[in-house]
Every structure is written in structure tokens, then in C-alpha cells.
PATOR-83922 format. One line per 2 residues: number of its first residue (from 1); for each residue x, y, z of N, C-alpha, C, O. Coordinates in steps of 0.1 Angstrom, whole numbers, plus 5000, padded with zeros to 4 digits. Each point is the difference from the previous one (the first is absolute). Layout:
REM PATOR-83922
NUM) X,Y,Z,X,Y,Z,X,Y,Z,X,Y,Z | ... .
This chain:
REM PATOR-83922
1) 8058,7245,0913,4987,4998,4995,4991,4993,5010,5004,4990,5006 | 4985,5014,4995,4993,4998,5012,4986,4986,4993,4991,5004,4992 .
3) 5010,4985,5011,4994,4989,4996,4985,5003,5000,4995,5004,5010 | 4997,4994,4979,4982,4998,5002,4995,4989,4998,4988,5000,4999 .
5) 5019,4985,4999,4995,4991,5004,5001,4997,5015,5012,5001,5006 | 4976,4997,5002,5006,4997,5013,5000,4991,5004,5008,4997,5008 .
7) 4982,4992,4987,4998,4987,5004,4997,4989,4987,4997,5007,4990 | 5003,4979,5006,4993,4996,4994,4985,4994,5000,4998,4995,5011 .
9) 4992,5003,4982,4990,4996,5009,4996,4983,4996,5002,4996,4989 | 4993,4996,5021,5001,4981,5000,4987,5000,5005,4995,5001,5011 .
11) 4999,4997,4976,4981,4996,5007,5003,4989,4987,5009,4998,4993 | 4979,4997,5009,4992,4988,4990,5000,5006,4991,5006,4994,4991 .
13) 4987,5022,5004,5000,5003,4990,5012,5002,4989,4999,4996,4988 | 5014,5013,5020,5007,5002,4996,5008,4988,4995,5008,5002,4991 .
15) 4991,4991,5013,5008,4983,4997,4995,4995,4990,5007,4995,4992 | 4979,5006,5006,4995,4998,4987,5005,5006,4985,5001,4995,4988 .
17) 5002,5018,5019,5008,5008,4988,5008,5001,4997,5003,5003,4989 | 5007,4995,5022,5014,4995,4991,4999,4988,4989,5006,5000,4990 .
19) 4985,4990,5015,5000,4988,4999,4990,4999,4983,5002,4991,4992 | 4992,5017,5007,4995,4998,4986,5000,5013,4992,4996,5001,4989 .
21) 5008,5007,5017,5000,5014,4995,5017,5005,5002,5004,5009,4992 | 5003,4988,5014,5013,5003,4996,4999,5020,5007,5005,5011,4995 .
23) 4987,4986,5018,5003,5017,5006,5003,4997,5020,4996,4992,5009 | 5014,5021,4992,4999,4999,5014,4996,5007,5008,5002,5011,4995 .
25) 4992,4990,5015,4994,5015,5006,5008,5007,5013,5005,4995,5010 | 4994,5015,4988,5006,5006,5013,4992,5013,5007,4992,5009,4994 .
27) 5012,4989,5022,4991,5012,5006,5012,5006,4994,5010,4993,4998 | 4991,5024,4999,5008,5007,5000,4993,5014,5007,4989,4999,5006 .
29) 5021,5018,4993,4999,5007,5003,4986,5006,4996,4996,4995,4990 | 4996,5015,5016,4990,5005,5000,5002,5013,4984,4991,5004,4992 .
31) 5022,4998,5009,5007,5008,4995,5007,4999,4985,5004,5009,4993 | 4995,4975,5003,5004,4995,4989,4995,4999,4988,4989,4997,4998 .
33) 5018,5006,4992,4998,5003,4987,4997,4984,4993,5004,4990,5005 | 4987,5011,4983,5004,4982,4994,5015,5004,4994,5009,4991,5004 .
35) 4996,5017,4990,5013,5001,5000,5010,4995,5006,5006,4990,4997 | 4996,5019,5013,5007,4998,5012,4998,4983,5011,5007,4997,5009 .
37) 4984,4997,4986,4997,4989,5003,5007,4990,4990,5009,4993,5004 | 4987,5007,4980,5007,4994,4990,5020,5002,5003,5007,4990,5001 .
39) 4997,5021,5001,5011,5000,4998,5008,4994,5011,5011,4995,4998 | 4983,5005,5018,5006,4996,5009,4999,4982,5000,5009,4994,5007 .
41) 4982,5000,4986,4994,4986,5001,5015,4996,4991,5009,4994,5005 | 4990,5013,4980,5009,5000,4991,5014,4995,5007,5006,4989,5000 .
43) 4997,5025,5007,5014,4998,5007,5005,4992,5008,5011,4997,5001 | 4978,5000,5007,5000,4993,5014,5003,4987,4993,5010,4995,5005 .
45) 4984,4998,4984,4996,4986,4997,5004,4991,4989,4999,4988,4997 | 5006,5026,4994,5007,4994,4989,4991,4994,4993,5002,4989,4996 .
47) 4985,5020,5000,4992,4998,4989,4996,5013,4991,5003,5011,5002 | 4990,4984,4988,4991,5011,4993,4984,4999,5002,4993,4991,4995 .
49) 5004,5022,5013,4983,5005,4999,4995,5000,4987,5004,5005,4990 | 4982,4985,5014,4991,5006,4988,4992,5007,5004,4998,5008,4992 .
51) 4996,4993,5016,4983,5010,5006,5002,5000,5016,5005,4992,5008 | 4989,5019,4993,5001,5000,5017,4987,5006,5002,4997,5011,4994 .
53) 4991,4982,5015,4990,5001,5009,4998,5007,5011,5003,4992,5009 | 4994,5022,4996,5000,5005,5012,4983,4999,5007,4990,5003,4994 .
55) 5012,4993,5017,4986,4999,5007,5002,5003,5016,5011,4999,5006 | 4976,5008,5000,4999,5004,5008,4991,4988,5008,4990,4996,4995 .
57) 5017,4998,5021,4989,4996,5008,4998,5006,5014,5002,5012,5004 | 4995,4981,5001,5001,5007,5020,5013,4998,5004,5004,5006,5010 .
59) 5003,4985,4983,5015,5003,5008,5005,5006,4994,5011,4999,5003 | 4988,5012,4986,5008,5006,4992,5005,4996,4985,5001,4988,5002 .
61) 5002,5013,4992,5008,5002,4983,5007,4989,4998,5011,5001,5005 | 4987,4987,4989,5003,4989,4989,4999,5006,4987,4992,5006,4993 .
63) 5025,4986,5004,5003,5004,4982,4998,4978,4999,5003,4992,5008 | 4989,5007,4976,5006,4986,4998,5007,5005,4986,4995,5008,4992 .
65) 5015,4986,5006,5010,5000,4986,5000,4985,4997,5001,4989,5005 | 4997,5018,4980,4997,4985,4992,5016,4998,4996,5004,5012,5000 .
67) 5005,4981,4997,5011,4998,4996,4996,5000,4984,4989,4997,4995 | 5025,5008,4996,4998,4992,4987,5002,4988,5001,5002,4994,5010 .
69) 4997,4998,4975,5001,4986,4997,5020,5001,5001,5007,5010,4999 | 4996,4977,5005,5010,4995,5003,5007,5002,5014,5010,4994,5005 .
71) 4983,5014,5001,5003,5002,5015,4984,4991,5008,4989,4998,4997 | 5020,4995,5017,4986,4994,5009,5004,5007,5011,5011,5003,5006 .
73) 4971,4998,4995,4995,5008,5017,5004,4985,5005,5002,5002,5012 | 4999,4986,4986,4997,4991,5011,5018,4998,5004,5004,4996,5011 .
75) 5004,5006,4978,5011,5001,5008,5002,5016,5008,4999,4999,5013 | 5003,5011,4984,4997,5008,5011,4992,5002,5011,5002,5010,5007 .
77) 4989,4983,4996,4990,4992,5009,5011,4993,5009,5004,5005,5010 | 5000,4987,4986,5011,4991,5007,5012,5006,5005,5005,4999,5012 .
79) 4999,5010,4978,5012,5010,5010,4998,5006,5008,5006,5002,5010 | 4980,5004,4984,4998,5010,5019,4989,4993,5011,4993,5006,5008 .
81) 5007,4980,4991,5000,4994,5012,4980,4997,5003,4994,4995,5010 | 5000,5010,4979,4986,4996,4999,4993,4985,4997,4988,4997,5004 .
83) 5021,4996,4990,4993,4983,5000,5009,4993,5011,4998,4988,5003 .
């Protein structure tokens, strides 16, 4: 299976939202479904998706996924090396 998250993304902003909003963002594939984004986050991280956000900028395709309640973006933050 061929991965469509590619990177995670570490601005001010995004820090803010883990931090009060409980979401994380990722550049992903140009190519990526919110699906196929929910299910790989899922797998990868040992959570459950609640909503997934796709947006376009000049660098290309950011998903943000909000986690359900009982799962934290700020500990997944911490595993993949963003704080």
C-alpha cells in the first residue's frame, strides 16, 4: 500500500490546534481521498477519525483530521517528533 500522508505539518497555527481543537495536519498526496487519509491516520496511530479537512495551497494538499474524543493529537504530536 502506497502511503498519502507524506509529511506532518509544525507551524504556530497547527500547534494551536492540536492544542485546543484536538486536530493534526498533514501535507499529503495530491491524489488523496479524505477516506483514504482517515483510514491510514487510523492505522498508522491507533486512533479513531472524526472529520477530515482537505485544502489546497502553493505547496500542494493538506488533510487536518480532527481525532474523536478520548484520543490526543498532542500525544501523537509527540510520537511523531513535532513538539
Amino acid at each position: 500500500m502506497i502511503s498519502v500522508i507524506e509529511t506532518p505539518v509544525a507551524t504556530e497555527k497547527t500547534m494551536l490546534l492540536i492544542e485546543k481543537e484536538n486536530k493534526l495536519t498533514f501535507r499529503v498526496r495530491k491524489s488523496a481521498t479524505k477516506d483514504q487519509v482517515s483510514r491510514e491516520v487510523e492505522e498508522r496511530f491507533s486512533v479513531k477519525v472524526d472529520s477530515v479537512n482537505v485544502l489546497f495551497d502553493k505547496k500542494g494538499k493538506k488533510a487536518v483530521v480532527k481525532l474523536k474524543e478520548g484520543f490526543s493529537a498532542e500525544e501523537i504530536g509527540t510520537r511523531i517528533g513535532i513538539f
